[in-house]
C-alpha positions in Angstrom: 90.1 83.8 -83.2 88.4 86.7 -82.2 85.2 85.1 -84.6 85.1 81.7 -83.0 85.4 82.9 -79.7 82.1 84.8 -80.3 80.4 81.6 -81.9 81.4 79.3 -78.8 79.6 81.8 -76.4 76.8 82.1 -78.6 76.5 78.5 -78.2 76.9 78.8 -74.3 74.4 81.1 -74.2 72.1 79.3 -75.9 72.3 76.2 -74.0 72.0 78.3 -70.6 68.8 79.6 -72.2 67.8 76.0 -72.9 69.0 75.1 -69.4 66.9 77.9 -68.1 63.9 76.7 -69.6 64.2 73.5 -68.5 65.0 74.3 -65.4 62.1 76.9 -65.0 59.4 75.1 -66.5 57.9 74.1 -63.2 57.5 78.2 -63.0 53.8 77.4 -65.0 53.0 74.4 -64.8 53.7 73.0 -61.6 50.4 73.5 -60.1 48.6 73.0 -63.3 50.1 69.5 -63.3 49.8 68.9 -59.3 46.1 69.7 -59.5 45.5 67.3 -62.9 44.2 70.3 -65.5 46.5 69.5 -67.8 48.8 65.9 -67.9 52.1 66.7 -67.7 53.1 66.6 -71.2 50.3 68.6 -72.7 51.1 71.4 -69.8 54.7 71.1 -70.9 54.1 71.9 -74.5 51.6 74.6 -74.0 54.6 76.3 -71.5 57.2 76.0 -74.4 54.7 77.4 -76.9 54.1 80.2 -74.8 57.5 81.0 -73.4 58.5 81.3 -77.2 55.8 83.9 -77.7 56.3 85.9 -74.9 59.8 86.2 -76.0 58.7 88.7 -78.4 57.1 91.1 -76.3 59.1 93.5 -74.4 63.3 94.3 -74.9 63.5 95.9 -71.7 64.6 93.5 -69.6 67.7 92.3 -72.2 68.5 96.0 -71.8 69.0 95.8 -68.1 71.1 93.0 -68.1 73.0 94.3 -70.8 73.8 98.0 -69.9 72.3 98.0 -66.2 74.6 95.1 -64.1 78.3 95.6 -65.4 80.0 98.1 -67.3 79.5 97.0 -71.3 82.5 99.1 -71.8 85.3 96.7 -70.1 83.2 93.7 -71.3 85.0 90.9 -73.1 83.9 87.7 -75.2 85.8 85.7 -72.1 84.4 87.6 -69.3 80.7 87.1 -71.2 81.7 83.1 -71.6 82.9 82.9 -68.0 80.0 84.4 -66.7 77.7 81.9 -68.4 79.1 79.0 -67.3 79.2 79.7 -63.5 75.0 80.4 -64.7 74.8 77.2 -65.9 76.8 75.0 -63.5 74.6 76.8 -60.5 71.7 76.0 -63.0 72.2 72.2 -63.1 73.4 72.0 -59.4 70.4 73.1 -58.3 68.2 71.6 -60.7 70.2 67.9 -60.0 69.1 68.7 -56.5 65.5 69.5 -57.1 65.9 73.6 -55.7 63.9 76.0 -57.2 66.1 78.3 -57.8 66.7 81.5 -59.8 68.6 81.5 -63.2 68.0 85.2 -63.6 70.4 85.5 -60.5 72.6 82.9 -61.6 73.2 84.7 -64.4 73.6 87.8 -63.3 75.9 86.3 -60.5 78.3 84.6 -63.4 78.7 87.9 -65.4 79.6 90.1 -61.9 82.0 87.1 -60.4 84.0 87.3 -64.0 84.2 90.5 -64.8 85.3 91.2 -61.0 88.2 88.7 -61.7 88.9 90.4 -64.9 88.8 94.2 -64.2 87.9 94.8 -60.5 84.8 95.5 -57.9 84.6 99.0 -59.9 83.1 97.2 -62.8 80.1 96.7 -60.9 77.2 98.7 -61.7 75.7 98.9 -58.0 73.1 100.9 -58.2 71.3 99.7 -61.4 72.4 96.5 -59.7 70.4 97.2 -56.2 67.1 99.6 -58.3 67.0 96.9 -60.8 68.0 93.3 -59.7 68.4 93.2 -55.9 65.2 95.7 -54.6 62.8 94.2 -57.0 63.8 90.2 -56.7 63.7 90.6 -52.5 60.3 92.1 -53.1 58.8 90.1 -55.6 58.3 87.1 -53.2 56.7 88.7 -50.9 54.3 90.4 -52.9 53.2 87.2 -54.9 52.7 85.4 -51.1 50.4 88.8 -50.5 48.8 89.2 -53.6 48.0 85.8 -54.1 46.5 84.8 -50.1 44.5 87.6 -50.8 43.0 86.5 -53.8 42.6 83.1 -52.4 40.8 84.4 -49.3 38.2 86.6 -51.9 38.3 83.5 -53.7 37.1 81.5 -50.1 33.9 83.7 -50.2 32.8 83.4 -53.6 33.0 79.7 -53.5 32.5 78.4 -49.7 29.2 76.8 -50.4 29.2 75.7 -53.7 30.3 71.7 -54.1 34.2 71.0 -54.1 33.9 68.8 -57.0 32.0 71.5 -59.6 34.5 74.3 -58.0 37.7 72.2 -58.6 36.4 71.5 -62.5 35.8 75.1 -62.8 39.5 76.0 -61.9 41.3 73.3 -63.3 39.7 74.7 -66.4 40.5 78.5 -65.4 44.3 77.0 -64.6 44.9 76.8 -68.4 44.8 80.2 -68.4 46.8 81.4 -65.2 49.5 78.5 -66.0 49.3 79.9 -69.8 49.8 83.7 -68.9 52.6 82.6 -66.3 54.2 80.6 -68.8 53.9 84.0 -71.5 55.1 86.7 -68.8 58.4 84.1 -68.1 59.0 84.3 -71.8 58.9 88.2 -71.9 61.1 87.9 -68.8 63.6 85.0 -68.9 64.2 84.9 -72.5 65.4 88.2 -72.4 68.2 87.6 -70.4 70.2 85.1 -72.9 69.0 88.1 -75.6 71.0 90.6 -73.8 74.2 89.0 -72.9 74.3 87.4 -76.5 74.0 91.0 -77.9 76.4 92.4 -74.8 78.6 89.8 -76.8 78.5 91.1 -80.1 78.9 94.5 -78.8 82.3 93.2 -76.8 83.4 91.8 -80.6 82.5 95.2 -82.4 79.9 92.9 -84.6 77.2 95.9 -83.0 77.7 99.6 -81.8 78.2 100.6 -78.2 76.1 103.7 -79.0 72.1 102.7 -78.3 70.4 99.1 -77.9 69.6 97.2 -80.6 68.7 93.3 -80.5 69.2 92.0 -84.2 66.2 89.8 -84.9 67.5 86.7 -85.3 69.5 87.1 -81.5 65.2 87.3 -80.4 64.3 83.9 -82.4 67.4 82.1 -81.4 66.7 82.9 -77.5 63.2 81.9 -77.8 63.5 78.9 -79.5 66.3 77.7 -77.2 64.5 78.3 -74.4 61.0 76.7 -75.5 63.1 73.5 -76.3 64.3 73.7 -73.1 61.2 74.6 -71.6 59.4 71.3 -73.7 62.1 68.7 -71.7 60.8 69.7 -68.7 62.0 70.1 -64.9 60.2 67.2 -63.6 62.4 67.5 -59.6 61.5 71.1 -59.5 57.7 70.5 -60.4 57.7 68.4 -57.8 59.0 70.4 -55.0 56.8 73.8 -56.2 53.4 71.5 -56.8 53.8 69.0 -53.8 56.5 69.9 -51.2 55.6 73.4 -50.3 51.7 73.5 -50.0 49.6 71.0 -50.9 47.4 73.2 -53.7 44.1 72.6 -55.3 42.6 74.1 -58.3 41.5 77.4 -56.5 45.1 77.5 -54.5 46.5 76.8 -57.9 44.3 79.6 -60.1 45.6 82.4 -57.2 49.4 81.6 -56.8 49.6 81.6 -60.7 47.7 84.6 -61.1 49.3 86.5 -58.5 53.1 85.5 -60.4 51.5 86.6 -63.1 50.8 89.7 -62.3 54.0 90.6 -60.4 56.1 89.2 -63.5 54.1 91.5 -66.2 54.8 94.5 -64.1 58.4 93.9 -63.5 58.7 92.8 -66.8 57.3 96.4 -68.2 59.8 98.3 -65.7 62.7 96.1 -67.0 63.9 94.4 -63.9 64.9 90.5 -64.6 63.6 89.5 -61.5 63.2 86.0 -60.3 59.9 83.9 -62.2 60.8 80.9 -59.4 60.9 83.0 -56.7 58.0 84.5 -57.4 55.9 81.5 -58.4 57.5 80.1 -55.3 56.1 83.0 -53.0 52.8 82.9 -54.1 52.2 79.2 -53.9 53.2 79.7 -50.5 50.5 82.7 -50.1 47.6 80.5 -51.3 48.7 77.6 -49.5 48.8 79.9 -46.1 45.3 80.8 -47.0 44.0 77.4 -45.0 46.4 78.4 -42.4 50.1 78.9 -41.3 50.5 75.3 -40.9 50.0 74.4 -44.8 53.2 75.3 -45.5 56.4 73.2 -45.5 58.7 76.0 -44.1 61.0 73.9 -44.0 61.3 73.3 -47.8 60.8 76.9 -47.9 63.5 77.4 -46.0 65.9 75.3 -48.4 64.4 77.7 -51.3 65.4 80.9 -49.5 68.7 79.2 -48.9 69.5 78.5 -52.6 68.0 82.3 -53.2 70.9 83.7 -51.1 73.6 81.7 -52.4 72.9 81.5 -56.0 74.6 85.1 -56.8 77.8 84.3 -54.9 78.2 81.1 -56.5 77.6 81.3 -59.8 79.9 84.1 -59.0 82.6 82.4 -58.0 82.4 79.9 -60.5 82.3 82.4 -63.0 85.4 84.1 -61.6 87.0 80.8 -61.6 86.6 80.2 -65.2 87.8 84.0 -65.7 90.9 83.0 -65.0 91.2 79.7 -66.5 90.3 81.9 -70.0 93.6 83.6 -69.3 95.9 80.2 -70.2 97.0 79.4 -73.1 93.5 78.3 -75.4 92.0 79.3 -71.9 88.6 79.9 -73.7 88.5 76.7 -75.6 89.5 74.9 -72.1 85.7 76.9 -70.8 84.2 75.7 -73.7 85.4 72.0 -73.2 84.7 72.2 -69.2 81.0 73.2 -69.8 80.2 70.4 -72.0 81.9 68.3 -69.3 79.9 69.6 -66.7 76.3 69.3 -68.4 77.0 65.7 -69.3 78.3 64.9 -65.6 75.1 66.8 -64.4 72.8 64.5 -67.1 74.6 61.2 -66.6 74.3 61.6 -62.8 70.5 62.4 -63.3 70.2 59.6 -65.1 72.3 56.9 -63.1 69.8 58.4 -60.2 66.6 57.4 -62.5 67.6 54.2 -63.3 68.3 53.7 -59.2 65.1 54.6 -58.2 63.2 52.5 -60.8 65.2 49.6 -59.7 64.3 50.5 -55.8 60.7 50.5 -56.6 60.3 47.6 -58.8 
């Protein structure tokens, strides 16, 4: 039992991995596609193609949210399978509703709100939890809005009396790269994630040994090929809101808030902290689109971000407590297994009843 258990959240956290990158693809290419360097598709693919490469660079982060968030030592295959699915009910909430919201958190969130129901608030690691999760994912926002209106406004001089047209081909072009690294630095950062609490897994089942960190190989090719799948369907509601609804973004806008993500995600990435790619991405479009002034920014919908930011954790907590204690019945973890199948076919049906409504408003 002990065997299939460990195969069903394998499977779970493979499809939060997909869900992830589905759900994050608008991390790289939003403003790649909102300015028209790439279409959508061809941005899409060159994401998924990346994110699985990037997957391979760095082990650090898997290790944080392995060993750094909750004590691996009262760690069970249901706590690990409750955890996931409060992540990914959170993750298709919010992507249903078009937020741009963190599945780094979510996860995180999942795997403290069960193993609280399980074992108690003394499971908590809380100060890896604050140095490595909370500190750096508060900060990272801000620093992308910073980092990237300042290389907008160097950006402004270099290019303030050359013609719009040859400046906007020039970026579009230098997008593919920006997008492109973005897109690699989320794949050495969010892939990760699935890595760790897959191998947290087989540590819980005695498949690996508490002593050390190891991530088997194919644990590294299964997260990244889930999540460039996921990453190929595409987020089309969040792309929306980070290319349109916050700042409207030309090429130039678009080169610096990608650039500045970059950047942050690379360094957090070689520290080990899973911070947030859409918070990040989501700060730093906001930075260059403040670099024509305050009022290029829809606060508002920035607003509605920050509001999904503080509730993610607690949610997908309390879900993931929730589900805890369902694994606790009789075939409890089976009845998990069943209810997140149920709640990622609700989450796509509803999606696409909502399609279908739309097309038959417009026509």
């Amino acid at each position: 039992m002990n065997d299939v258990t460990l195969v069903a959240v394998i499977v779970v956290a493979l499809f939060f991995d997909f869900t992830n990158g589905f759900h994050d693809t608008a991390n790289s290419i939003a403003t790649t596609v909102s300015t028209r360097a790439l279409s959508p598709r061809l941005a899409v693919a060159m994401a998924a193609v990346l994110n699985f490469v990037g997957a391979f660079v760095s082990l650090k982060v898997a290790a944080t949210v392995a060993k750094g968030i909750v004590d691996p030592a009262v760690i069970t295959l249901n706590i690990v399978l409750a955890g996931l699915v409060g992540a990914i009910t959170w993750n298709l909430i919010t992507w249903y509703l078009g937020l741009p919201s963190s599945s780094s958190h979510a996860l995180i969130g999942g795997i403290i709100g069960s193993g609280v129901a399980a074992a108690g608030w003394h499971v908590v690691q809380w100060h890896g939890l604050r140095i490595k999760v909370l500190e750096p994912s508060l900060a990272a926002p801000f620093l992308g809005l910073g980092l990237a209106f300042l290389i907008m406004f160097g950006l402004t001089w270099v290019i303030r009396r050359r013609p719009p047209a040859k400046v906007n081909r020039a970026f579009r072009r230098l997008q593919l790269v920006s997008g492109g690294f973005v897109a690699f630095t989320h794949g050495t950062n969010d892939a990760q994630k699935t890595m760790g609490i897959i191998t947290l897994a087989l540590v819980a089942s005695g498949h690996l040994s508490k002593d050390g960190f190891h991530v088997p190989t194919w644990v590294i090719i299964a997260a990244a090929l889930a999540m460039a799948a996921g990453t190929y369907v595409g987020g089309w509601r969040i792309i929306k809101t980070l290319g349109q609804r916050i700042a409207k973004i030309d090429p130039p806008q678009g080169f610096s808030a990608q650039t500045a993500c970059a950047a942050i995600l690379w360094t957090t990435a070689h520290y080990g902290y899973p911070v947030s790619t859409t918070h990040t991405i989501s700060g730093s479009v906001m930075g260059a689109g403040a670099s024509r002034g305050l009022s290029a920014v829809k606060w508002g919908v920035a607003g509605n971000i920050l509001a999904a930011w503080l509730m993610t954790i607690p949610c997908a907590g309390l879900v993931g407590a929730l589900m805890e204690v369902i694994t606790r019945l009789p075939n409890g973890n089976v009845i998990v297994f069943v209810l997140v199948g149920l709640i990622a076919a609700a989450a796509f049906a509803a999606r696409r009843w909502e399609v279908r409504r739309l097309a038959v408003a417009t026509n």
